[in-house]
VEXDREN-2710 file (C-alpha; in Angstrom, 1 decimal):
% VEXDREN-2710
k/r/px/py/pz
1/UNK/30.0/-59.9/8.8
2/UNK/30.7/-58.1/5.5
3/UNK/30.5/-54.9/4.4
4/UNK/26.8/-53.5/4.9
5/UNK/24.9/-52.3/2.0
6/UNK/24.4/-48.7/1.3
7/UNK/20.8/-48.3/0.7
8/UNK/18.5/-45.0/-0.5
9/UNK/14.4/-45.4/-0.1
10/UNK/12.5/-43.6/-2.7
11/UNK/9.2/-43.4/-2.2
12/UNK/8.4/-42.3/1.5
13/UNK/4.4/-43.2/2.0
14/UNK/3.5/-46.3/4.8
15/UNK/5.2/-49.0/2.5
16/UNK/8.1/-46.8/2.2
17/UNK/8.2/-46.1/5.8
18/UNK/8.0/-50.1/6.4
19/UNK/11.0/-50.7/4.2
20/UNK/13.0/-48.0/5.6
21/UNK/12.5/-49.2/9.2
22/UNK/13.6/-52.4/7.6
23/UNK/17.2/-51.5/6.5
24/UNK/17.8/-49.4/9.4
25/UNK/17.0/-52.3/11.7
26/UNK/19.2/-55.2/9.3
27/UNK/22.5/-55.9/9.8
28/UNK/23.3/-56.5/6.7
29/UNK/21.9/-52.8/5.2
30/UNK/23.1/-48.9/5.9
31/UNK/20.4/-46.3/5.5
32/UNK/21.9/-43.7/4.1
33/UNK/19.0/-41.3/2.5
34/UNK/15.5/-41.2/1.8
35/UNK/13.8/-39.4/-1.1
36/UNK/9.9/-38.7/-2.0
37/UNK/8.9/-36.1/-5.0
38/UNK/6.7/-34.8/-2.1
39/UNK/8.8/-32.6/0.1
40/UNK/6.8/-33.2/3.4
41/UNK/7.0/-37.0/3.0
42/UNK/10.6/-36.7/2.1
43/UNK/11.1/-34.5/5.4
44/UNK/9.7/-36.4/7.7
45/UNK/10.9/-39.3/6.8
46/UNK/14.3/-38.0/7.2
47/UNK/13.4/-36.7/10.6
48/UNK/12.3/-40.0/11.7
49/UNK/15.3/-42.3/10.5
50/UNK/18.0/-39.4/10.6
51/UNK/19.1/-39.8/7.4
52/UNK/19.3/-36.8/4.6
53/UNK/16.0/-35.8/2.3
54/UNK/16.5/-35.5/-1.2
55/UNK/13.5/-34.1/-3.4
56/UNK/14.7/-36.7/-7.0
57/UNK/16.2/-39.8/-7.6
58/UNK/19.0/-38.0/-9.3
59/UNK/19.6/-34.8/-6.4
60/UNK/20.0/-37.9/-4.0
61/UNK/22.7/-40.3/-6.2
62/UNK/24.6/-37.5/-6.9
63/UNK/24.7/-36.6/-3.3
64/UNK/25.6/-40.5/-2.6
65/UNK/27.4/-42.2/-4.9
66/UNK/28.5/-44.7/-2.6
67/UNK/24.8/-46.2/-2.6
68/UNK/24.5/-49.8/-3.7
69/UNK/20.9/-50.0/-3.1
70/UNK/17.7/-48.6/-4.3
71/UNK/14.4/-49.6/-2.8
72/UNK/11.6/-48.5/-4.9
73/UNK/8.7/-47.9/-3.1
74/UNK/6.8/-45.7/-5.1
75/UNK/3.1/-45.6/-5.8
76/UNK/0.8/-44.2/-8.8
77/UNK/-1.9/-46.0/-10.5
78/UNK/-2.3/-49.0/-9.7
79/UNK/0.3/-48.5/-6.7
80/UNK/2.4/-49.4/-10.0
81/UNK/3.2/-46.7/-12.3
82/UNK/5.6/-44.6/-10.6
83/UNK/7.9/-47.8/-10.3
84/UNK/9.6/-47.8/-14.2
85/UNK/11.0/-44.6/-14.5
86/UNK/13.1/-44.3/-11.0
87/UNK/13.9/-48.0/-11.4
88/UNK/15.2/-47.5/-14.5
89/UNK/17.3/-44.7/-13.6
90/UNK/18.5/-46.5/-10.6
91/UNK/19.7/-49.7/-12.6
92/UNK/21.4/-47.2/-15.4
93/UNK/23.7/-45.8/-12.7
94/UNK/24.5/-49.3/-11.9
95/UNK/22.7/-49.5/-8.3
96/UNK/21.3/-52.8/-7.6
97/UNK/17.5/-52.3/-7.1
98/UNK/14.4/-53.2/-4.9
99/UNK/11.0/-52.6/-6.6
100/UNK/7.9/-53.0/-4.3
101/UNK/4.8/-55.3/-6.2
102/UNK/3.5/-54.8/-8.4
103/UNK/6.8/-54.3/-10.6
104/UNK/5.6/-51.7/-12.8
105/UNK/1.8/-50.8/-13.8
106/UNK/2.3/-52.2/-17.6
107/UNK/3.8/-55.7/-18.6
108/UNK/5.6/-54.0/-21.4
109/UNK/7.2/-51.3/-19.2
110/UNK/8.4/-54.8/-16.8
111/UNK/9.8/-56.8/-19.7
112/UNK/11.9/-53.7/-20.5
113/UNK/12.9/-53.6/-16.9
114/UNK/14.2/-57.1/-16.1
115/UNK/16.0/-56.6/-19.7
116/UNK/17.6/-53.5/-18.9
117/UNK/18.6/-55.0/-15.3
118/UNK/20.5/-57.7/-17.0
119/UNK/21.9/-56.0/-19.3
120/UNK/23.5/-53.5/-16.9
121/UNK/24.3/-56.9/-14.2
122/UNK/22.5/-55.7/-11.5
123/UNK/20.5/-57.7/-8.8
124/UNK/16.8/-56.5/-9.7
125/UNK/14.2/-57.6/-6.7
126/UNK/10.7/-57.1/-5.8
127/UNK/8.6/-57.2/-2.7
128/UNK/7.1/-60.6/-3.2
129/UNK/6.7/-61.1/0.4
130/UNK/4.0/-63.0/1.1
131/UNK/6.0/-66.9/0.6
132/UNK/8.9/-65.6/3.0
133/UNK/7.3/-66.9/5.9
134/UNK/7.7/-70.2/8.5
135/UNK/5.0/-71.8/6.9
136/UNK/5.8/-71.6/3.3
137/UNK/9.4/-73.2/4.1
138/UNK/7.7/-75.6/5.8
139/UNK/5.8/-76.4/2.7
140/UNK/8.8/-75.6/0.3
141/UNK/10.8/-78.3/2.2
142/UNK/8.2/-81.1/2.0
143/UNK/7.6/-80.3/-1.9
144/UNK/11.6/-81.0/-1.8
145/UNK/11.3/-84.0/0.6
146/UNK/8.6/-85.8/-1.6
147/UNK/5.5/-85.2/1.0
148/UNK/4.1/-84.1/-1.6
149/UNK/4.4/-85.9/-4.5
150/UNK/3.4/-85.1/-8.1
151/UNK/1.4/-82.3/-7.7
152/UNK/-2.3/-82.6/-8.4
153/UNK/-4.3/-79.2/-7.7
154/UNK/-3.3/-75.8/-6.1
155/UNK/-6.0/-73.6/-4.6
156/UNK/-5.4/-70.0/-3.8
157/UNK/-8.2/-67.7/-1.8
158/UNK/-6.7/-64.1/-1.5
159/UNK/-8.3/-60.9/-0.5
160/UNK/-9.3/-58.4/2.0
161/UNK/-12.4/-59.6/4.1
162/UNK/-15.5/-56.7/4.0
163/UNK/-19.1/-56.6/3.0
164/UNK/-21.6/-54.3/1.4
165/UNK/-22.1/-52.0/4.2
166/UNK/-18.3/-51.2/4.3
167/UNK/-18.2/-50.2/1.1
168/UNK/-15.8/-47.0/1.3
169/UNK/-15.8/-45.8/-2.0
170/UNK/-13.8/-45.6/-5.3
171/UNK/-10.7/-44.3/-3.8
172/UNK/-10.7/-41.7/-6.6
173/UNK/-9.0/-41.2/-9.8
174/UNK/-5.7/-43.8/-9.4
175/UNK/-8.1/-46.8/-8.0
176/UNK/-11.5/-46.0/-9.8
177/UNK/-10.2/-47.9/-13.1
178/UNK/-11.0/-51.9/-14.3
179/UNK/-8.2/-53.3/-13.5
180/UNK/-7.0/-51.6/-10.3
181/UNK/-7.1/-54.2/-8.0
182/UNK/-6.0/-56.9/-10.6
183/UNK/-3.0/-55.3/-11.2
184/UNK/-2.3/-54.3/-7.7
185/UNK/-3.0/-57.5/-5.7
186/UNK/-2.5/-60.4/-8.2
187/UNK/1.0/-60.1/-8.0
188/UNK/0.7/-61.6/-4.5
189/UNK/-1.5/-64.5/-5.5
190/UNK/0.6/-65.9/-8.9
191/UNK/3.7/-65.5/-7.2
192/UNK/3.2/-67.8/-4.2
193/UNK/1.5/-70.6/-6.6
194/UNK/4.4/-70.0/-8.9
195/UNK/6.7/-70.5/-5.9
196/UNK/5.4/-74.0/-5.3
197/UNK/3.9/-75.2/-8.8
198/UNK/6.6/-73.6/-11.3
199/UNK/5.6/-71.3/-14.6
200/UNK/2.0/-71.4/-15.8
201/UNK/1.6/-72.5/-19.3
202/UNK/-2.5/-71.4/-19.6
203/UNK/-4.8/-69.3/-17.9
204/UNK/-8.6/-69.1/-17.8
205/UNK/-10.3/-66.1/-15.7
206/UNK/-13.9/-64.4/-15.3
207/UNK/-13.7/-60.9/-13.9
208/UNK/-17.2/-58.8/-12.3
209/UNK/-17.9/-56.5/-9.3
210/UNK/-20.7/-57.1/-6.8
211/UNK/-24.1/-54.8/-6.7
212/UNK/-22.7/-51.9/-4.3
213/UNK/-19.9/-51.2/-6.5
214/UNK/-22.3/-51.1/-10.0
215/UNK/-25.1/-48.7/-8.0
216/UNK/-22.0/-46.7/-7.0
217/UNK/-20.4/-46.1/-10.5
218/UNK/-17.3/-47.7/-9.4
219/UNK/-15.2/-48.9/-12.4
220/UNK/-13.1/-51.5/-10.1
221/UNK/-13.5/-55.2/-11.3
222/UNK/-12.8/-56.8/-8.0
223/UNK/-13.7/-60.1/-8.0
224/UNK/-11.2/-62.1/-9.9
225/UNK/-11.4/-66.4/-10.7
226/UNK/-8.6/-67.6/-12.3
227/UNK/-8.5/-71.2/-13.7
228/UNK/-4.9/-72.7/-14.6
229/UNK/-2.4/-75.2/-15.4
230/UNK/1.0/-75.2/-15.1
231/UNK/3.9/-77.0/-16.9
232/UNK/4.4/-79.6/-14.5
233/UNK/0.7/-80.8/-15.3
234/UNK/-0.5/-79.2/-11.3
235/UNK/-4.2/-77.7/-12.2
236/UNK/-4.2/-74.3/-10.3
237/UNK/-7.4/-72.4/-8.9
238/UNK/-7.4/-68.2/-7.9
239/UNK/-10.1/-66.7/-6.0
240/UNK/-9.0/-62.9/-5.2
241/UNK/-11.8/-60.6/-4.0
242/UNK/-11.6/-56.5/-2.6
243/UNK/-13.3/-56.6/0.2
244/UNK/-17.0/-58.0/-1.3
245/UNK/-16.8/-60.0/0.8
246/UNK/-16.2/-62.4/3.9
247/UNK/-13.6/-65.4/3.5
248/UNK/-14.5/-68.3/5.5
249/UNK/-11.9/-71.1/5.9
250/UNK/-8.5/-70.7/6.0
251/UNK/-9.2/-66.8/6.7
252/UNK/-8.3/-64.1/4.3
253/UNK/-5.0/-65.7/3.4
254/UNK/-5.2/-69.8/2.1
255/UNK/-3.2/-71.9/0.5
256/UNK/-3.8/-75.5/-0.2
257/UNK/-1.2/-77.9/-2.4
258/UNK/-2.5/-81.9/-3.4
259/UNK/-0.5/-83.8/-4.6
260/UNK/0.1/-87.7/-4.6
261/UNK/1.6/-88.4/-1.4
262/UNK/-0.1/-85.9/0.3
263/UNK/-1.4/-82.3/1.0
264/UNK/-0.3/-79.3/2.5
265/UNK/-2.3/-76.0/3.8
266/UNK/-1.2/-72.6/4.7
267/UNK/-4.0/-70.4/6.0
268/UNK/-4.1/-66.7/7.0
269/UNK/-0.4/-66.2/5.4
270/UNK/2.3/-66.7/8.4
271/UNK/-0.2/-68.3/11.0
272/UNK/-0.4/-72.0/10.3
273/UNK/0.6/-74.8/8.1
274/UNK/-1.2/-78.4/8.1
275/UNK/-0.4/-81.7/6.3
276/UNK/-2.3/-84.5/5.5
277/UNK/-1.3/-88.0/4.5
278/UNK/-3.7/-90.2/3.8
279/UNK/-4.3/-93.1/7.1
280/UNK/-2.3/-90.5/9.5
281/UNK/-3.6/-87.9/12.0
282/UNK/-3.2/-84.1/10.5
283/UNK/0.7/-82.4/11.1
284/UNK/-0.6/-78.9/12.5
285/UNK/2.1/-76.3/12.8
286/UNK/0.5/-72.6/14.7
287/UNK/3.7/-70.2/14.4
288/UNK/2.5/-67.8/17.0
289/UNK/2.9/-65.1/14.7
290/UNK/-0.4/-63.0/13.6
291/UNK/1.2/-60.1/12.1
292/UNK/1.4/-60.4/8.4
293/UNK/3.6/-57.3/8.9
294/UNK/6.8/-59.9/9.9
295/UNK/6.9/-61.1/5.9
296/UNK/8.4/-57.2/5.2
297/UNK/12.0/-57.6/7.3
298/UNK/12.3/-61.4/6.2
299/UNK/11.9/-60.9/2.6
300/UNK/14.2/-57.8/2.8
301/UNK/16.9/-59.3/4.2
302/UNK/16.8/-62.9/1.8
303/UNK/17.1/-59.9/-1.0
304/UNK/20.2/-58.3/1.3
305/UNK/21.3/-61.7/2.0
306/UNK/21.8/-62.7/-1.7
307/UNK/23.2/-59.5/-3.0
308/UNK/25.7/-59.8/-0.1
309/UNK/26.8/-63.1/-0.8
310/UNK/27.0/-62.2/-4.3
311/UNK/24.5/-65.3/-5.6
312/UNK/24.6/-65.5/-9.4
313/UNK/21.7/-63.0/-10.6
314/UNK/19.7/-66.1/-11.9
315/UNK/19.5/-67.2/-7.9
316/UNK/18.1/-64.4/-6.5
317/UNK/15.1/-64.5/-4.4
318/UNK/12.0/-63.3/-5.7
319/UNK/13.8/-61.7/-8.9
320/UNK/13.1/-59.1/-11.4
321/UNK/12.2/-62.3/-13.5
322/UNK/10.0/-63.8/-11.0
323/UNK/7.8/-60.6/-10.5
324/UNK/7.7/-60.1/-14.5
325/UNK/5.8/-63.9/-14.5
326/UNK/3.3/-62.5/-12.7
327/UNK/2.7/-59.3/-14.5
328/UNK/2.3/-61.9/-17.4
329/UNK/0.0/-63.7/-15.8
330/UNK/-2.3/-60.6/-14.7
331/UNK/-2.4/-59.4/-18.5
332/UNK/-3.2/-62.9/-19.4
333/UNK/-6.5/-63.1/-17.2
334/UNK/-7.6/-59.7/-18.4
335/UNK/-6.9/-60.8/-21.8
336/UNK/-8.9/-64.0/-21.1
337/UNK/-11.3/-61.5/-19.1
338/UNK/-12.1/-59.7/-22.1
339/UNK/-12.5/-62.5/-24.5
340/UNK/-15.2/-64.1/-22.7
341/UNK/-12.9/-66.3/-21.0
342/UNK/-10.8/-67.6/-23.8
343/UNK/-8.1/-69.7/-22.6
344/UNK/-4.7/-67.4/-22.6
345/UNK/-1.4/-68.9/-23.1
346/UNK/1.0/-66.3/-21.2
347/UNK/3.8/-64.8/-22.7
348/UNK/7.2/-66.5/-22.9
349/UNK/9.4/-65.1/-19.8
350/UNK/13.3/-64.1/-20.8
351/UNK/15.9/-67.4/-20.8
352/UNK/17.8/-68.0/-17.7
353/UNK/21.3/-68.9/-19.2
354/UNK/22.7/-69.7/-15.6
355/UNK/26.4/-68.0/-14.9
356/UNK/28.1/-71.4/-14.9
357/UNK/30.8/-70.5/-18.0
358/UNK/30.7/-72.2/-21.6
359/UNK/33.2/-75.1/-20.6
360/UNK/35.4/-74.7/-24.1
END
């Protein structure tokens, strides 16, 4: 085994805590420092891992400059808009960065991101966790071994399970906005379809919010249905709601890929994977593992995996560039949202020019 990657956490609330445990517990990373704007976080969490607390992004690089990695975890509005700004500062001292979903709170502030990141040739990641799992390589290898086929129709059901009567409230002044869990939780959604199915080329989406959020003044549009195609002709369907309600099959967490040789199912995220071909009994595949928690140490270390093996930047898992398409998508449907439903083409992601040299 290499060298182990020196690694900083900024950002030290329950998703920061989860990351940190992470790296301490991966052979492949070195804790070094944790840092949170809010001094109590920041001291406790150094307490816990026995690492130093540092107070800004800057106090702790200057203390460290032998830190090659900087995990964002950061919240705001949104759970997005503290992201940018030490992101940014991380990839202008030429760290290679981290980001936690969604990768910033506006698509412009994203764009600028993944440019800057390439610009400076740094490996820019984000938390896209939810397709690093037994049951999405399962699927990923049968898309590759042609179990699949030509794809016909993706179907995506994504949420958190509730009713009326748990109705907890806005959540206050960061949540209590249109858009909040749109921005926040779609990134999930697109990227595991975009995983399978490729870039979308048009999206379609009504947005509303059940009677207990209206009587309750709650801005939050929570129930999202996004129609779309993608370039390789699949026809994709997304059906995200904030706890409005109970999911039925496939649980909270469902996946299902047609195609022309046959379809695949994941339900409830890292639980179970089926396959159905046409004349044969169902392939059924139960992992044994329940806790969606076990996607957070797998996804981290494919990111500390590929920066370690030094993958051209254009290889890494779950990219900068791969987080960006779903920030495009999201604006898309709210575009589309706000139009009626007018069909949304998104907009064009950056060219992948591929480190393979010019050949003159």
């Amino acid at each position: 085994m290499g060298k182990k990657l020196n690694t900083g956490v900024v950002g030290m609330g329950g998703i920061g805590t989860s990351h940190a445990t992470c790296h301490q517990n991966d052979e492949l990373s070195n804790l070094v420092a944790v840092c949170d704007i809010v001094k109590q976080k920041a001291d406790a969490a150094a307490e816990k891992f026995g690492v130093p607390a540092f107070y800004s992004l800057k106090e702790m690089l200057s203390a460290h400059p032998e830190i090659d990695l900087v995990d964002v975890t950061t919240s705001g509005y949104d759970n997005g808009s503290m992201h940018f700004e030490p992101a940014m500062q991380a990839i202008d001292a030429g760290k290679n960065v981290l980001v936690e979903k969604p990768i910033c709170h506006e698509v412009t502030d994203a764009r600028e991101l993944v440019a800057y990141a390439s610009k400076k040739d740094v490996y820019l990641g984000c938390n896209l966790n939810h397709y690093f799992s037994q049951p999405a390589d399962k699927l990923m290898e049968y898309i590759k071994n042609g179990k699949i086929g030509e794809q016909v129709h993706a179907i995506h059901k994504m949420g958190f399970n509730g009713n009326s009567a748990g109705y907890g409230g806005n959540g206050g002044v960061r949540w209590n906005r249109p858009y909040s869990h749109t921005k926040a939780f779609l990134t999930h959604p697109f990227s595991v379809m975009r995983a399978f199915s490729g870039d979308v080329t048009h999206i379609q989406a009504f947005m509303d919010k059940p009677g207990v959020r209206r009587s309750k003044e709650d801005m939050m549009l929570s129930i999202q249905s996004v129609h779309m195609k993608f370039q390789n002709g699949c026809i994709g369907y997304l059906l995200s709601q904030r706890g409005d309600a109970h999911f039925g099959l496939g649980g909270w967490w469902s996946y299902e890929l047609a195609g022309t040789n046959g379809t695949a199912c994941i339900e409830n995220c890292v639980e179970k994977f089926t396959y159905w071909e046409l004349g044969k009994a169902p392939e059924v595949i139960n992992t044994g593992i329940a806790d969606f928690g076990a996607t957070f140490p797998t996804r981290i270390h494919a990111y500390l995996e590929d920066v370690t093996n030094g993958v051209p930047k254009e290889c890494l898992r779950a990219s900068g560039r791969d987080a960006l398409a779903t920030i495009e998508y999201i604006f898309a449907a709210i575009e589309s949202y706000e139009n009626g439903g007018a069909l949304v083409r998104p907009h064009a992601l950056p060219p992948v020019y591929g480190n393979v040299g010019h050949g003159f």
